[in-house]
N, C-alpha and C positions, 0 to 999 in steps of 0.2 A: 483456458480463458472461460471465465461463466460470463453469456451473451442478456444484455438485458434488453425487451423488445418493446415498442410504445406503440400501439393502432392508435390513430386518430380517424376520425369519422363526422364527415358534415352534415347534418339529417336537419328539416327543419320544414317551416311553408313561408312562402316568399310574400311579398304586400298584397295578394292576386289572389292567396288561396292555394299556391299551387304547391305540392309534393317537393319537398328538396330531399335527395339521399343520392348514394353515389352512382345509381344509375341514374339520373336526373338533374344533371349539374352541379351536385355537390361534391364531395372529394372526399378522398381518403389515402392514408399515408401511414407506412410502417417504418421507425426508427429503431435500427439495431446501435448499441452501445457494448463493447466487449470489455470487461475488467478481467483485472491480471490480479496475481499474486505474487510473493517471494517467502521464504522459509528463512529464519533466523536461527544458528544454535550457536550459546553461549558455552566457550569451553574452558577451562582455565589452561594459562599461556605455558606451561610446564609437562601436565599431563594431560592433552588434548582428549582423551578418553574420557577423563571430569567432564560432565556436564554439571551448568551451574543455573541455579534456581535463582528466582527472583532479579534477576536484572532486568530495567527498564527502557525503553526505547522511543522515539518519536520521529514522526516523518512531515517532512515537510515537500514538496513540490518545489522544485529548486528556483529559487525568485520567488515563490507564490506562497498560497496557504499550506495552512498544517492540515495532517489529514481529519478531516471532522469540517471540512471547508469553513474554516477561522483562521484570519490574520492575526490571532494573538496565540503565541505557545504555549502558554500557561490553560489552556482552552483549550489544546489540543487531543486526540487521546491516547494513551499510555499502555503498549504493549509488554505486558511481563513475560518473561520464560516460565515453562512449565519444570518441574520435578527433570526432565529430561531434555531443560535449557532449551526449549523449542517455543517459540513464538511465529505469529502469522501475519505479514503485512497485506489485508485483502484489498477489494477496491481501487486498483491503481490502475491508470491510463496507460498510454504509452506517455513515454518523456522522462526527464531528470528529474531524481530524489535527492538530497539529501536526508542519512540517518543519525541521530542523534542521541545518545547513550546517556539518560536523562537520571540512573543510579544502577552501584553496581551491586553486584550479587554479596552476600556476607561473604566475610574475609578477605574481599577483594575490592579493589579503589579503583577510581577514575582518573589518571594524572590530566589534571586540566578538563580541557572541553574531550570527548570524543565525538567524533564524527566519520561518516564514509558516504560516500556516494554508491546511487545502484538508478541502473541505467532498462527501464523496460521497455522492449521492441516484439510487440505481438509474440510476447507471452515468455519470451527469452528474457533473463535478468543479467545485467554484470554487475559488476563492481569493484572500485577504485576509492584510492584516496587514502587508505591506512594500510600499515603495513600488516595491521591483526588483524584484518580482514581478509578471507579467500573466499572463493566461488568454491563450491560445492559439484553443482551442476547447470543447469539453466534457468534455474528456479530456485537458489538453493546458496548462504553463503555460512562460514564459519566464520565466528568473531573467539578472539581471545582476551584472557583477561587477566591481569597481575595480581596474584596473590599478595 
């Protein structure tokens, strides 16, 4: 997990003239935030060894926004596979995703929607919902794909 951290700090002078800072009645406050990640590799559904380039992805927060915090998927943004069919979903809370398979890699098709669920719990992923999809590791899924 990368921790993201926010000091706030009350410093000022009051209607009197007098010193505000945190030794002096003003405040201050540290908010930790933890983001997770997951790893995607695209294989094709025959010879899992094939890694497949160019496939696209999108994640949505399950109920809620897509990741790029937009209610509209068209606005969302658009992770491709690299040379070695790996892509990275950064920024993710804890709670339910759905993944969404938004194009696939050349010479291989999308039958319909695809879609999978991935499950983050301080910094453990799972995943559900298709049958091409496996966990990998805890952070880590394989998708497969129909030539």
């Amino acid at each position: 997990a990368n921790t993201v951290t926010n000091n706030a700090e009350l410093n000022g002078t009051d209607t009197n003239g007098n010193v505000i800072d945190p030794g002096r009645g003003g405040g201050k406050d540290t908010s930790s935030v933890k983001a997770y990640d997951f790893d995607l590799t695209k294989v094709d559904s025959v010879s899992t060894g094939t890694k497949l380039q160019g496939a696209q992805f999108k994640i949505q927060k399950k109920n809620g926004a897509w990741l790029k915090q937009t209610a509209s998927e068209a606005d969302a943004t658009v992770f491709t596979t690299d040379a070695q069919g790996q892509t990275t979903f950064t920024g993710l809370g804890n709670g339910d995703y759905v993944v969404k398979e938004v194009a696939a890699p050349a010479d291989h098709y999308i039958a319909g929607t695809f879609t999978f669920q991935a499950t983050v719990n301080n910094g453990t992923t799972t995943f559900s919902g298709n049958n091409l999809v496996s966990g990998l590791d805890g952070d880590s899924a394989q998708v497969k794909n129909i030539a």
